[in-house]
C-alpha positions as a printed Julia matrix, in Angstrom:
108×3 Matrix{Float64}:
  6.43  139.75  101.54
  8.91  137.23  100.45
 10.14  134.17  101.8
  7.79  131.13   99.74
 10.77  129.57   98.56
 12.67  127.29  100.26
 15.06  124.0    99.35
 15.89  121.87  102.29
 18.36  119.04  101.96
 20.75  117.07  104.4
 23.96  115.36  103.57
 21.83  111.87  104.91
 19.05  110.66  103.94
 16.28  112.66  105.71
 15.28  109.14  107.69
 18.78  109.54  109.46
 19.0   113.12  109.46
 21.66  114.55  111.68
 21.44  118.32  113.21
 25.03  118.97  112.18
 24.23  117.9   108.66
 21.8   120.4   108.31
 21.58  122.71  105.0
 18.83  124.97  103.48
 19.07  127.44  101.28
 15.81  129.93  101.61
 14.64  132.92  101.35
 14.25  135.45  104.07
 11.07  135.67  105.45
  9.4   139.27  106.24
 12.78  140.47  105.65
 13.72  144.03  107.44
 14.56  146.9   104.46
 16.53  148.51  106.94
 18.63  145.76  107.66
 19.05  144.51  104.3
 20.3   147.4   102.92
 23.75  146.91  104.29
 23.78  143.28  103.59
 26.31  141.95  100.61
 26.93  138.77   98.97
 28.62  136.02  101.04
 27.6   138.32  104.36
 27.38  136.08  107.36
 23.33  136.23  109.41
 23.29  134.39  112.74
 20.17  132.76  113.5
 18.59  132.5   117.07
 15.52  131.44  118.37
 13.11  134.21  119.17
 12.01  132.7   121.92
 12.62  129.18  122.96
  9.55  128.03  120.65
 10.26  130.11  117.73
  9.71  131.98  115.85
 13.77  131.33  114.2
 15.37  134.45  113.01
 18.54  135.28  110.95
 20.33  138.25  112.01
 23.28  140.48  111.27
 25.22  142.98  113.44
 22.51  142.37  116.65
 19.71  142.97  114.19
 17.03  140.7   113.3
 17.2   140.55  108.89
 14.16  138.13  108.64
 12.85  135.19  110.01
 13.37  131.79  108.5
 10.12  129.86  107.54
 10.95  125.74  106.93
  9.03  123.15  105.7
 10.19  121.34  109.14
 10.78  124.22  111.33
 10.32  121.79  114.69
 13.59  120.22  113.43
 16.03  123.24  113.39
 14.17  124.72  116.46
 15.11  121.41  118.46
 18.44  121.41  116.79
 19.17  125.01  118.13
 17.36  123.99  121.7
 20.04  120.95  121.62
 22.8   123.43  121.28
 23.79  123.6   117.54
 24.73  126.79  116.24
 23.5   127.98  112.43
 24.4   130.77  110.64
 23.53  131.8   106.93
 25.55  132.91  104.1
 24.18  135.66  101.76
 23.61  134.05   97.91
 22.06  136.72   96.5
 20.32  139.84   97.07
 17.01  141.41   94.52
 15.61  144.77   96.02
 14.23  143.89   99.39
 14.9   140.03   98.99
 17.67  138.27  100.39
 18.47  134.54   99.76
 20.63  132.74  102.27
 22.27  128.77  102.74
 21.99  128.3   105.9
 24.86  125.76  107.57
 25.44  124.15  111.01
 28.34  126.55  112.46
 28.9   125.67  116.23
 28.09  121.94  117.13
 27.5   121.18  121.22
């Protein structure tokens, strides 16, 4: 199972932090074979809340691709509750693990 790794960072200092300012770049969690399989580099996931506590998932074509495991995962849940929109960009792809930079994409 991957998804240990993670590397969260905002553009402010974390004291001010700002939902549109938002950037991690982690690996999928529990990620789906099936899915990933037709993944590429620099392929665009969408994430969602699973339900409006969480879990967050990524997803591509209507499909969930993993879930996305944060050191802070309260934060980006509120952030999506509040309206933001995320989506994560495909850095690189070993076997069945995908690594993604995940971005604030639609702001309320």
């Amino acid at each position: 199972m991957s998804g240990s790794s993670s590397d969260l960072s905002f553009v402010k200092s974390p004291a001010t932090r700002d939902c549109g300012d938002l950037q991690i770049k982690i690996h999928l969690a529990s990620p789906d074979p099936d899915v990933i399989k037709d993944l590429g580099i620099n392929d665009v996931l969408r994430l969602t809340l699973k339900t409006s506590t969480g879990p967050v998932v990524a997803s591509y074509d209507g499909k969930v691709a993993g879930a996305i495991l944060t050191t802070d995962p309260g934060f980006l849940i509120s952030c999506i509750s509040q309206g933001y929109g995320y989506s994560a960009r495909v850095v690189s792809l070993t076997g069945g693990d995908c690594q993604v930079a995940i971005y604030c994409s639609e702001r309320p």
